[in-house]
C-alpha positions in Angstrom: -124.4 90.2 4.1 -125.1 88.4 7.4 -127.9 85.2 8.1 -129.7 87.0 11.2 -132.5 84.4 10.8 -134.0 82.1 8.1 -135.0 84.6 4.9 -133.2 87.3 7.1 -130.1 88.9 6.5 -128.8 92.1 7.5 -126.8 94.5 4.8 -123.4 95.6 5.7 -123.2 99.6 6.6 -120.3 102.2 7.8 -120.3 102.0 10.7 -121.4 98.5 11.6 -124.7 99.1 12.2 -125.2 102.7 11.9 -127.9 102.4 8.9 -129.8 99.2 9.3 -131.1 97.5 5.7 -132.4 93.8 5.4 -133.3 92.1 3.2 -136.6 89.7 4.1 -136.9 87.0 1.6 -136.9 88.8 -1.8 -137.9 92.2 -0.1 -135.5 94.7 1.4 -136.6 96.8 3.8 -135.1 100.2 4.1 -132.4 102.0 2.6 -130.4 104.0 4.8 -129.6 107.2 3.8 -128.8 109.0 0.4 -125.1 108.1 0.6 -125.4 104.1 0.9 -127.1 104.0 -2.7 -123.8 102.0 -4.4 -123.6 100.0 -0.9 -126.5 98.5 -1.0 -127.1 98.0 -5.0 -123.8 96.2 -4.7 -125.0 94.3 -1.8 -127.9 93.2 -3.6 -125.9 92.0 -7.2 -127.3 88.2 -8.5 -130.3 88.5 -6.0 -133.7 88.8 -7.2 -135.4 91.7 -5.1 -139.0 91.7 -5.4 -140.1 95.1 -3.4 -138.6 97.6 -1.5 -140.4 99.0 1.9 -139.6 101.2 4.4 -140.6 101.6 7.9 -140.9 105.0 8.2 -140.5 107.9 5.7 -137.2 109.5 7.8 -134.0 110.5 5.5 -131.9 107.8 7.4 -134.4 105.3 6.3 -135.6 106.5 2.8 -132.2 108.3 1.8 -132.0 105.4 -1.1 -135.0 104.5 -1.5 -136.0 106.5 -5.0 -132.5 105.0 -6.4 -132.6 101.6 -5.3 -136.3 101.0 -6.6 -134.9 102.7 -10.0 -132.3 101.1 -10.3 -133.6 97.7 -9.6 -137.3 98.5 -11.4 -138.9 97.4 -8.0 -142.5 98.8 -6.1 -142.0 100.8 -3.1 -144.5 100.3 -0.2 -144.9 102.3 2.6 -147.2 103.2 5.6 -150.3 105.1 4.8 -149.6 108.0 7.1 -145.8 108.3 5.7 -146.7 108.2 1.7 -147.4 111.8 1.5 -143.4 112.5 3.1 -141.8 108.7 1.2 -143.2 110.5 -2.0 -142.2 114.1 -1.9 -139.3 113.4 0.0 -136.1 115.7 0.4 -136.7 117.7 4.0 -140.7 116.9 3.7 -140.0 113.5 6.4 -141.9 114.6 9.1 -139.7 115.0 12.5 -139.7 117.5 14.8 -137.9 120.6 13.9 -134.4 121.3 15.4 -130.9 121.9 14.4 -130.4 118.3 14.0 -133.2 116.7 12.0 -132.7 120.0 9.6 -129.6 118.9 9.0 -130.5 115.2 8.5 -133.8 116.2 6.0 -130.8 118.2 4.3 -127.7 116.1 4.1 -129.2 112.5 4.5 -132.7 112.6 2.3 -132.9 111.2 -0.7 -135.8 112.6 -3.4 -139.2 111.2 -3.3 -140.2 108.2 -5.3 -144.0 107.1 -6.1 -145.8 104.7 -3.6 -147.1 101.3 -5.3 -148.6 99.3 -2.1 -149.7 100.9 0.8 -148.8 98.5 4.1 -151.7 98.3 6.8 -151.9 96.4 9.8 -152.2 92.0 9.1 -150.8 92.8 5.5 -148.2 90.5 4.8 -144.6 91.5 3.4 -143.4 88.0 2.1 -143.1 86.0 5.6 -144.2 89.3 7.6 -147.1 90.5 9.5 -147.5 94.4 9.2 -147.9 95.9 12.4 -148.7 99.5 12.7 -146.8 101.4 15.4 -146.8 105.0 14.9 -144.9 107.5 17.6 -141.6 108.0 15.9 -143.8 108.7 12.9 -146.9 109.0 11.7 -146.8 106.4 9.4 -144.2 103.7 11.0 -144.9 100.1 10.7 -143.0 97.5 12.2 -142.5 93.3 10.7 -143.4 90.0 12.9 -142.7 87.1 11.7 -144.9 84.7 14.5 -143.2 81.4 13.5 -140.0 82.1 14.4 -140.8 84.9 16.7 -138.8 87.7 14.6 -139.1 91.4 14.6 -138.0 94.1 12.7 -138.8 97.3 14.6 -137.3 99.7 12.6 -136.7 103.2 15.4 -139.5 102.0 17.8 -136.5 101.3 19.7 -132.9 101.6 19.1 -130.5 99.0 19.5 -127.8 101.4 20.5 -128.1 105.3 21.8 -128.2 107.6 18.9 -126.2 110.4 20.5 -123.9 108.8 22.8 -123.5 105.9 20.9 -124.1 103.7 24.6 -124.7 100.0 23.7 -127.9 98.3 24.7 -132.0 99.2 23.8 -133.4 102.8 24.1 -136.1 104.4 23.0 -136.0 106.8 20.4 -134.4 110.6 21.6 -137.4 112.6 21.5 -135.8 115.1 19.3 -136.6 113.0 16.5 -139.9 111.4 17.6 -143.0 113.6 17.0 -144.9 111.7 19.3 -143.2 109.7 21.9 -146.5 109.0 24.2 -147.7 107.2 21.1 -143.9 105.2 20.4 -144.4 104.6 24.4 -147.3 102.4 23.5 -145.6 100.9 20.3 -142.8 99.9 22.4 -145.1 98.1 24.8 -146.8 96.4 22.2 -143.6 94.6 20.5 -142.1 94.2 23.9 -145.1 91.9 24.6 -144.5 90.1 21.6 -141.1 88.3 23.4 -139.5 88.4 20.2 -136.6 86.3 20.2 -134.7 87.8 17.7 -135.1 91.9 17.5 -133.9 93.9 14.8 -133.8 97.7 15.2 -133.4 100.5 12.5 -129.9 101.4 14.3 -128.5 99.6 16.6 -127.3 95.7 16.4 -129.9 92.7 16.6 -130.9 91.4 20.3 -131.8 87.7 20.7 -132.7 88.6 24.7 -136.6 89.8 24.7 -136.1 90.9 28.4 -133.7 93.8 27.1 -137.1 95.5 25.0 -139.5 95.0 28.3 -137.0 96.6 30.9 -136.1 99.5 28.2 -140.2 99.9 27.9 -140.9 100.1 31.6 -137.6 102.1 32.0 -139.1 105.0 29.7 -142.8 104.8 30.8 -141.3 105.3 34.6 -139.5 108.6 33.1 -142.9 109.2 31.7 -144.7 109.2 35.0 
């Protein structure tokens, strides 16, 4: 497990950093797809684990979700507009529908699980300010931590291109975002934070908060 930032570390995942997990204090926040449920447990063996909450109800984010909080007896919390999809869960995540996320609701979702704590903008996960940024979906929250200047941003942005697999910060594909005017103004919003340490859903961590305001003014100019 890698020290990103005090109380921060990022899981290991195959590929390096194809399925982003961290763990925020005692809280880990995603969990991947279905497949990574052993990966993770063993990640998180001799550490006490308070909650488990997700960003956003998609199968590459949930996939473990209903086995992890199982296994380790933990809540689950979730955005209000994602609940309805984190608790049914199997192909119910709500992206757009094409060839690819029918394949991903398929192969990657795991089964629901129920919601304990439902996360709203200024709650607090441990050291963590709940933002609400919906776009990529309904229900997508992102984590700042002001003191420090840390954000998780979960698929606001990517850290690396989903499809082409082309290093550097993107916005989400809109194949898999069912409202990308709304994740345009998400983006802006963290981008204005001038985070000094970003951490995306896929993608590897920036420290550079330049990279998230050119990728931002990039896509609203492809917008226009």
């Amino acid at each position: 497990m890698e020290e990103l930032a005090s109380d921060l570390h990022l899981l290991p995942s195959r590929p390096a950093f194809a399925f982003n997990c961290y763990l925020a204090g005692p809280v880990l926040i995603d969990a991947g797809t279905r497949w990574a449920r052993r990966r993770i447990l063993r990640s998180l063996a001799g550490r006490t684990i308070t909650a488990h909450a997700i960003t956003h109800a998609h199968s590459d984010h949930q996939g473990s979700s209903a086995a992890v909080c199982a296994a380790l007896g933990i809540p689950y919390w979730v955005g209000e507009r994602d609940v309805a999809a984190a608790q049914a869960g199997g192909p119910a995540v709500a992206t757009p529908r094409n060839a690819i996320t029918f394949l991903q609701g398929h192969l990657w979702a795991g089964p629901g699980h129920p919601v304990e704590r439902v996360l709203a903008e200024g709650e607090q996960v441990g050291a963590f300010t709940v933002l609400e940024t919906p776009g990529h979906a309904a229900g997508h929250v992102s984590l700042w931590r002001e003191r420090d200047r840390v954000l998780i941003a979960g698929d606001v942005f990517f850290g690396r291109h989903p499809l082409s697999g082309r290093p550097g910060v993107h916005p989400p594909p809109d194949a898999f975002t069912p409202d990308p005017a709304a994740n345009r103004l998400a983006m802006r919003r963290l981008a204005e934070l001038r985070p000094a340490l970003s951490c995306f859903g896929h993608g590897p961590p920036v420290r550079d908060p330049g990279l998230l305001m050119a990728c931002v003014e990039r896509s609203e100019a492809q917008a226009s």
